[in-house]
Every structure is written in C-alpha cells, then in structure tokens.
N, C-alpha and C positions, 0 to 999 in steps of 0.2 A: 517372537512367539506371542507376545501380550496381544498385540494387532491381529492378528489370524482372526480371532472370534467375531471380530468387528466387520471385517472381509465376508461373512458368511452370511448368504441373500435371506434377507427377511419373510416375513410373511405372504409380504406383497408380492414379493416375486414367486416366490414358492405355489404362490394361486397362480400367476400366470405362464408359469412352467405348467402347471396342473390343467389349465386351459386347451396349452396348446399337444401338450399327451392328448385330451380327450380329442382333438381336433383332427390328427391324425389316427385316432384308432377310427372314427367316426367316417375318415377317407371313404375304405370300400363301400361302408353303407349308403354310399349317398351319390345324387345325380342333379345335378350338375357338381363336382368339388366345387368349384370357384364359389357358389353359394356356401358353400360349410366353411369356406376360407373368409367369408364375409362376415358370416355371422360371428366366427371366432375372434376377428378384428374389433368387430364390435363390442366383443363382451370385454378384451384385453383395453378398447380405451375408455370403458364405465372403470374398470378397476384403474385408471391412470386419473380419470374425473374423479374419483373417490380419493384417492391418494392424492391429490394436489388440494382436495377442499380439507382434506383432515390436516394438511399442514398447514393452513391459509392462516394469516397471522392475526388476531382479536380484531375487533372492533375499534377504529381511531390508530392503527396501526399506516405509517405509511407506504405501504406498501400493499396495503388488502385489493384496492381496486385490482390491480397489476393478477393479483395472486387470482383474484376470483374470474379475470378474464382468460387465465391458465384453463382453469379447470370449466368456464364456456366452452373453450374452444376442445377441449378435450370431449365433450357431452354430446355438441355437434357431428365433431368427429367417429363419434358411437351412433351419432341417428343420421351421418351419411353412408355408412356400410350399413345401416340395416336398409337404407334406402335400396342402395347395389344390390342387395339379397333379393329385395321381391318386387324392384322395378318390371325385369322382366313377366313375373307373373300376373302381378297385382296393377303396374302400371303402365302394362303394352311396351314397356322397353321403354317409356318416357322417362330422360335422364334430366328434365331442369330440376325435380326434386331435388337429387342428389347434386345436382351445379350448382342450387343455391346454396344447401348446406356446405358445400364445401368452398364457397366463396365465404359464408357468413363465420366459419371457421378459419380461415386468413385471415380475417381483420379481426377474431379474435387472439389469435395467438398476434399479430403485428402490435395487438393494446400491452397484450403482456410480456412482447419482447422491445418495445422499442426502448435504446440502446443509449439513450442521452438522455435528458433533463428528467429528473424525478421529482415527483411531491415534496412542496419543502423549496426545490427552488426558483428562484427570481420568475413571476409571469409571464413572463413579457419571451424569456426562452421557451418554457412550459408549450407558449403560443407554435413558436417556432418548427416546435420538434412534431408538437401534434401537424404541422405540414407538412413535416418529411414522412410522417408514419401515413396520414392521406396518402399521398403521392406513392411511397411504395406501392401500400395498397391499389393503388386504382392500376400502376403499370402492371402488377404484377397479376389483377383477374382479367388486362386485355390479353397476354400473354399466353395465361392457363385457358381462360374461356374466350375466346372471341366470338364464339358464337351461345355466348351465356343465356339471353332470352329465347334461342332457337331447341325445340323440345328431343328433334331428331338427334337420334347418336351423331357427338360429333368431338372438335375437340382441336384442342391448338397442332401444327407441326410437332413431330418428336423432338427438331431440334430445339425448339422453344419449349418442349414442357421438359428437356431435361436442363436446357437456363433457368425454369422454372424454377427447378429442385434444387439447382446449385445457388439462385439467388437466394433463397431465403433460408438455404442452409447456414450462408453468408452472412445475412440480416441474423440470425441466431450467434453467430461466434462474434458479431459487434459488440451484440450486447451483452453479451460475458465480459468480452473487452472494459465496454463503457460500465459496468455495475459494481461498486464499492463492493466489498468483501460482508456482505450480510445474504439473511434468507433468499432475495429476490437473486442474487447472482444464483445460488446453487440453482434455483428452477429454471435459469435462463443455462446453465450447462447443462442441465438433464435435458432441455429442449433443443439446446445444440447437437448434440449428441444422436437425440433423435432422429432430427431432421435430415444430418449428413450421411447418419445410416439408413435413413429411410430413401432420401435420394440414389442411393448406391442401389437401394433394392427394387427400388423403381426402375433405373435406366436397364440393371441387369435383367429384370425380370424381360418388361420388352423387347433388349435385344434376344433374350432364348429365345420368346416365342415368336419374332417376325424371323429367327434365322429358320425356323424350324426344329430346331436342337429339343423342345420342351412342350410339350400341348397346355394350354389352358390349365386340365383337369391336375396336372400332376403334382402333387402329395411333398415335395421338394420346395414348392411355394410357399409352405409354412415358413420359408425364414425369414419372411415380409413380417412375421410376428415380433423379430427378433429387437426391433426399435422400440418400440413398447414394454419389451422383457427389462431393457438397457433403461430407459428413463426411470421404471419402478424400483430400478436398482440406484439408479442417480442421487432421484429426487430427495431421500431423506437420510443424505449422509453429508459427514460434515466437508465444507472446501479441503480441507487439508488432504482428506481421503485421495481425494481425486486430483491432485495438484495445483490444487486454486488459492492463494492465500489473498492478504490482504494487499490493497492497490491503493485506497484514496489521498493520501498523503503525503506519497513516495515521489524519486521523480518519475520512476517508471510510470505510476499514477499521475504527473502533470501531463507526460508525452502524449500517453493516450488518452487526456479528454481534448490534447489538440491532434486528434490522429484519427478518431472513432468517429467523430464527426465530417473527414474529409472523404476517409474511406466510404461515408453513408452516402454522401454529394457522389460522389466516384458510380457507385453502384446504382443509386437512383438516374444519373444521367445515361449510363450505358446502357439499363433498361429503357429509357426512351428512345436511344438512337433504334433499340430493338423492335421495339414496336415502332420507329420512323419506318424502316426497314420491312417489316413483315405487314404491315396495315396501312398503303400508301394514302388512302381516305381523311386517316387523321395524323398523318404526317407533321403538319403545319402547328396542332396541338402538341404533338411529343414535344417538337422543338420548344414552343414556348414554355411548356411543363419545366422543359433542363433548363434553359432560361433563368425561370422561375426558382428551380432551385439551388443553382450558381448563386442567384442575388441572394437567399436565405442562409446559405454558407455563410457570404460574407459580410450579411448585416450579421448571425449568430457568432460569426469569431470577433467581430468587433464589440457584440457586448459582453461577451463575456470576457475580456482583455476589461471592458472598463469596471466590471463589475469585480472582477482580481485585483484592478489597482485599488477600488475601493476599501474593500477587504482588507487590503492588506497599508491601506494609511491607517485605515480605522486600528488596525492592529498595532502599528506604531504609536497611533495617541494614546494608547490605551498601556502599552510599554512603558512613553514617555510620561506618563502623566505615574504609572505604579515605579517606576522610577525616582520621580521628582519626588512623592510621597515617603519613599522608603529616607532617600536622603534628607530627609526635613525631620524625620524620626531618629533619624541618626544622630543630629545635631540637636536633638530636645534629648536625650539622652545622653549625652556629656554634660549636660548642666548638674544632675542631682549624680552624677559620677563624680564630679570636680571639689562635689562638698561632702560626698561618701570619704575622696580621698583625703580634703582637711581638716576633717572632722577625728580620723582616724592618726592624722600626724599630731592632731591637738594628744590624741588618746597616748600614739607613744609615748609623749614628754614624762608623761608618770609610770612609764613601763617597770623605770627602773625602782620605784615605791612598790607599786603591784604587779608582781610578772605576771596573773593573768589580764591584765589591762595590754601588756605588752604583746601577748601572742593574740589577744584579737584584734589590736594595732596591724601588725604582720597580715594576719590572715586577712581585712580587708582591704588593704594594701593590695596584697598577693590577685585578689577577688576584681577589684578594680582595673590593674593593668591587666589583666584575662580579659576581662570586656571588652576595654580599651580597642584590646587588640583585634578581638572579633570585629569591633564595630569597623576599625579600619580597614579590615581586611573586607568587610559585605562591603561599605563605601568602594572600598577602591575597584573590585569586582562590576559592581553596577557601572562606576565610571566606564570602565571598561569596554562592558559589553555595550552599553549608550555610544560609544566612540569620543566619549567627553574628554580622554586623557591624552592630551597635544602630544604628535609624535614628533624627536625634534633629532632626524638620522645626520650622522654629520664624520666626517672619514675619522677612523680611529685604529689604534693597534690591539687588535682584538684580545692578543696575545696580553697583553700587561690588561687588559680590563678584566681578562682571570684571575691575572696574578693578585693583582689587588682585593677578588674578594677571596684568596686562599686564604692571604696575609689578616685581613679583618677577622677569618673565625679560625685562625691558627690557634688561639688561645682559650677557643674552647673546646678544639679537639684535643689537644693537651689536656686539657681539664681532664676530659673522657677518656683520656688512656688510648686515642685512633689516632691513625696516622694522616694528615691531610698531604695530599702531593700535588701536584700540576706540572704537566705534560704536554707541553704547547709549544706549536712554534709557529713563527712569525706569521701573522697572518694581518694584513691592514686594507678595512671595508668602512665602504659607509654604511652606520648602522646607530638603529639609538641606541645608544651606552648605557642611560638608565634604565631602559626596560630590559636588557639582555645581564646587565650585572644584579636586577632586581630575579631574574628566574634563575640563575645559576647560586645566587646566595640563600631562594629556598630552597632548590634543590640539594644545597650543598650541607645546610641546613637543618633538613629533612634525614640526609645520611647519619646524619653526627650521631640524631639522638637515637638511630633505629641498628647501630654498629656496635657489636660488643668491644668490651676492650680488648686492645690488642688487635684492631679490625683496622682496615684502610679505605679509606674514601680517595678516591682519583678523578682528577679534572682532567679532560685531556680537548684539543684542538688541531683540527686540520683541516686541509681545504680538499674536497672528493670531489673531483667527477664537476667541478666549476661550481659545487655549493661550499658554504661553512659548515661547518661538521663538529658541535661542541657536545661532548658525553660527561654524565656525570654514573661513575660507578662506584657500589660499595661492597663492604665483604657481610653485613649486616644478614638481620632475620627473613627481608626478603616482603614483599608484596603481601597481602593477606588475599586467598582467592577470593574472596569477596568483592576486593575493590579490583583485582587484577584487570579483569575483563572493563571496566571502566575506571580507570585512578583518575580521570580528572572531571568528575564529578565533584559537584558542589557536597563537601559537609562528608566525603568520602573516609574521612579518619577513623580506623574501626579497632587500631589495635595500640598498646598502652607502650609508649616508648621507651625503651632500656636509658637513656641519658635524659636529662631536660623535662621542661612542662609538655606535657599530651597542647598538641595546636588546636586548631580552629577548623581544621576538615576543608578549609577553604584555598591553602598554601596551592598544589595543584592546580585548582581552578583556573587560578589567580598564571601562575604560569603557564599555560595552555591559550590562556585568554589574549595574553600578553604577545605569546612565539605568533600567535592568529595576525597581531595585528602590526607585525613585524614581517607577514605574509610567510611565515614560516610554519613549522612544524614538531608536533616534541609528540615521543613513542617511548613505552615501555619496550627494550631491547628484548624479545621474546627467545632468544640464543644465550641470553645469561643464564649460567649456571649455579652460581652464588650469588649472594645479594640479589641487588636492582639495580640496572645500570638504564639512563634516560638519555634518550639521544635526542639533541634539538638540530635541526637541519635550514638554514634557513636559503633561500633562494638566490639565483644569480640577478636578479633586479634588484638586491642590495648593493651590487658592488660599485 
C-alpha cells in the first residue's frame, strides 16, 4: 500500500494523456487526420525533449553528453513530424526534410544509447565503441533510407524497415544490458521500452493499412502515441520501480560486459549481410564493414581482458602492500604491550602492601592479554586471507581430533555449569588437523560462554552423501538478528556473553576463513530451533 502512490503517472504524463484526449476530440474536425496525428506526435516528443533535459545530470557529470543527446534526439524527433504535417502542403510532398531529420535523430539517440564503454573509461576502448555506434549507424540509414538524398516519396522494403524497428529496438535493450545501475541506465530503459513499443506500432499500423482492414484517417491510430506516453512514465522513476537493479559488480554484471559486446558484433554483422543482400552495389562494402567489425570485437575483448588483469594486480599490491603494513603494526605493538605487562607484574609485587596497587596490577594485566588476543586474532586473519598460512592436509581420524578438543575445554564447561558431549564416529580423511581443530575449538568455544547453566553444547560427526559433516550445536541464547544474517563477519560480536570475557568479533571470521581454505564450508543451521548449531561441510577432494 506505501508503493501505490509512487505507481501513480506524474505530471508528465498526465499532459500527455491530456495531449492525446485533445487529439482525438480534434479527429472530426480535421482533414487530413494523419496530419492531426502528426502534429499530436510532435507536441508528445517536445514534452519527452523537455522531460529528459530537466533530468539531464549538472555540469562535469559523466554522463550529461549521453543525457543531452537523449533529449537532441527527442527535439529532432518533434521537427520530423512537424515536417510530416506540412511536407505535403508547404513542401510539394518533398520527404528529404523529414529523411534528414529522422536520420539526424538515429544517430542521436545511437550517441545516447550506445551500450559499452562510457566516460571515465580506458580511450583506447572509448575509440572502439564510437566504431561500433558509426557502423550501426551508417547500416542502419542504408536500410531505413536507401534512397536518403532522393526528394520523391520513397522508402526502404517493409521487410527492412520493420529489421529496422527490431534492430534498434535491440541496440536499446543492449544498453540497458551494458549500463551500471545509475541515471543513464533508467533513460536507456525508458528508450528501450519506447522503441520496442514503437516498433510494434509501426509494423502493426502497416500491416492494417496495406491489408485494408484500417484507412489512413482512422482515430484508432492514436495508439502510435502510446510510446511516448510509456517513456514519460519510464523516464523519471527509480530502477527498482521497473525491475532494473544494480549490475556492475556482480557476476551477472562480469557475464554481460562479456556478452553485450558480442551480441552488439552479432547484430551489426547481420545488418550488413542485410544490406549485402538488399543493395547488391555496395555488397563488397557490407562485407568489409563485418570484416571490420569481427576484428574490433576481438582487438576490444583482448583489451579489456588486459586491462582486468591489470586492475586487478593493481588491486592485489595494493592488498599486499595494506597487508604487509597492517602486520608490521602489529608487531610495533607488542613491544609497549610487553612492558605495559612488566611494568604491571613489577606493580603486583606490592599488591599485597596496597590492595589498590593490586587491582590496577590485575586490571592491566587483564587489558593486555585482551589486546594480545585481538592482535592475534586481526594477525592471523590477514594471514589468512593473504593465503600466507601453510596448509599442511595429512590422513588423520577425524574422530579423535574432536575428541581431543572436547577433552581441552571440558574443564571450562564444568566451570560454567554446560554439559560438553561428542558424537562422532569413525571417520578418517586427509585433512589439516590444525586448521579444523582450530575452528571447532572456537566454535565450541563460542557455545560455552553464550549457554546458560544447565545448557548443552554437542559436537557431533559424520560422513553424508561422500562429504565430512562436523556440527557444532547449543542449547544457549542463540544468534543476535543482527549478526544472524551475516555471523562471519569481521568484528560481528554484538551481544555480552553469559560465561567468560566478551571476544574480539573476529573468532567467526577467522573460522569461515579457515573452512575456505580447506575448500570447505561452514553455515548457520537455519532449521535450529534452540540455540545455534554451525555445520561445517567439507569436500570430497579432502579424502
């Protein structure tokens, strides 16, 4: 119910609703209709050139060029139907007026749809694409005009001008395809939208009036407005509205900037064999054009492949190097911890003179191995994920490599009043034993302190389905929904533990990091009903 109000056509549309009511009351009055149909078209894309310059992004924006050749091509498109309206009267039927304008409006909407490289990146592609947006353009005004400079009425095959309307309806949903998740995609979906619906009303309108089914004049033609109504409606709503989210980062987002590209080669080559095909003259040219654009394919996949790999070393020194940084701060940071803590062992000696010398003894003490631990735990962490931490897999009984870490913290679940158990049976894999007893002993860990008394923590093991299958379950307070949806998040500790010291947020991490690099797997069991039970899964290329 909140979204309704959002749903409900603006202004913009509301005038061109308002357009097109007048447009048909004005039907009877008027002789020729087709003229009153012309003029109405006209006036609907001044309000779609108005609406795309009021959205047009500032000054130094990357995307304005793009934006302001929307709203040319829209302007054009308003002085080619006023052309159509008084060609007949005013210019003997002479159509190149209106063939210019509406070639000079193709290549502006092709500036503001083309579908690959944008402002911002690499020149050298920039170069590339303004050849595929050329070449579009030149196949697609032999196709619509072949007889462009000739002033008599005239005009491609039908079957070619409705490849027309299909091809550049196409060239419009590429680039939705190919445009990141900001302003310039929505205007390239209101322009998709347009163009496929206008295609539709195109082919349809022709086929009435050559079957005979529709004359010319007839008042029913008004739904050729109905493209124009749709973009006004488009243009200034957010992606979400319309189904469009964000792309550039995802893999869905790598597929298609290797996908949008081949489909653009795909469609520019098919259009030449078209015109190979329908203009036998310049034959010899189409073919070299596809040629042409085959090789621009695959010099443009070959750079951008080096310029990813680039990117993405660059991104690695730049890990390696805030890595190396982080661990050299690490280790300058034990030095004045190491004399916090013998400074504080000198202070206990006379605890027993001044008890309060002795509790701030204790509490820096206390303060120290907290650090300590943080630091160890971001150190090992970083290891981690740098892949610095040697993996050393070697056959083992997985079974006793549980038991063992029951046996280790049996004595502080006693402490806490919970019951530790383990549940396991024989299971023996190659596997590292250090990293696998290091993530069950913080999970296991993890339960103690967060298990009331009288609560049980259970390990258990088994082999499913030809993986290893190790769970750790508790009868505890349970997940906080906060961290639910991501626990192994860095620094994720958000709630004050009933046994032991509150950790370091980092325990998680650190085991996820770990199951990772043991090509395995660890989940929050979303089917438990009390406590938290974590299931680590690791792969049959361990055994």
């Amino acid at each position: 119910m909140i979204a309704a109000p959002a749903m409900m056509p603006d202004r913009w549309t509301i005038a061109a609703l308002a357009v097109i009511g007048v447009q048909l009351l004005a039907a009877p009055m008027t002789e020729p209709y087709v003229d009153t149909i012309s003029a109405g078209m006209a006036v609907l894309a001044i309000l779609c050139a108005l609406r795309t310059a009021q959205l047009t992004p500032p000054i130094g924006s990357a995307d304005r060029r793009r934006w302001q050749a929307g709203t040319l091509a829209w302007s054009l498109w308003a002085a080619q139907w006023v052309a159509n309206a008084v060609q007949d009267s005013l210019l003997s039927g002479d159509q190149l007026l209106a063939k210019g304008l509406s070639e000079l409006r193709l290549a502006a909407l092709i500036v503001a749809l083309a579908p690959l490289a944008a402002q911002g990146d690499d020149r050298r592609l920039r170069w590339i694409d303004t050849l595929f947006a050329v070449v579009f353009a030149l196949l697609m005004t032999l196709l619509s005009w072949p007889d462009l400079l000739d002033p008599e009425p005239g005009g491609p095959d039908k079957t070619f001008l409705y490849l027309g309307y299909i091809a550049m309806a196409v060239f419009a949903g590429l680039s939705v395809l190919g445009q990141s998740a900001r302003p310039l995609r929505r205007m390239s979906l209101a322009l998709f939208v347009t163009l496929a619906s206008y295609a539709v009303v195109g082919i349809s309108t022709r086929e009435l009036i050559e079957r005979g089914w529709l004359g010319m004049d007839a008042p029913i033609f008004a739904y050729g407005d109905l493209p124009f109504v749709a973009y006004l409606y488009l243009i200034g709503r957010p992606l979400t509205r319309v189904g469009i989210g964000p792309v550039a980062t995802s893999r869905t987002g790598v597929l298609l900037s290797r996908l949008v590209p081949l489909a653009l080669t795909i469609l520019i080559v098919a259009l030449a064999f078209l015109v190979a095909y329908s203009m036998r003259d310049v034959a010899l040219a189409a073919g070299i054009v596809a040629l042409v654009i085959l090789v621009a394919y695959a010099a443009r996949t070959a750079l951008t492949e080096a310029l990813h790999d680039a990117d993405r070393q660059a991104a690695l020194d730049r890990e390696q190097a805030r890595s190396a940084g982080l661990t050299d701060l690490m280790h300058e940071l034990r030095s004045p911890l190491g004399s916090m803590a013998i400074n504080a062992s000198i202070l206990r000696r006379v605890g027993d003179t001044i008890p309060a010398a002795g509790r701030a003894a204790g509490a820096i003490e206390s303060s120290c191995m907290t650090i300590s631990r943080l630091l160890d735990d971001v150190l090992a962490l970083e290891r981690l994920e740098a892949g610095l931490l040697p993996s050393s897999p070697a056959r083992h009984d997985v079974a006793t490599l549980l038991r063992d870490v029951v046996t280790t913290l049996s004595a502080e679940a006693e402490e806490y009043g919970v019951v530790l158990d383990a549940r396991v049976e024989p299971v023996a894999a190659v596997i590292d034993a250090t990293a696998l007893q290091r993530v069950v002993l913080n999970l296991v860990n993890n339960a103690l302190r967060f298990t009331p008394r009288g609560g049980r923590v259970e390990v258990t093991l088994e082999r499913r389905d030809g993986r290893i299958v190790v769970t750790v379950a508790d009868t505890g307070t349970g997940l906080d929904p906060a961290v639910r949806d991501q626990p192994f998040r860095r620094f994720s500790s958000v709630a004050r533990p009933l046994n032991g010291r509150r950790g370091s947020g980092l325990g998680l991490a650190i085991c996820d990091a770990l199951v990772r690099s043991m090509g395995g797997s660890i989940a929050v069991d979303p089917s438990s009903n009390i406590g938290t039970t974590f299931r680590i899964i690791l792969p049959d290329a361990l055994y």
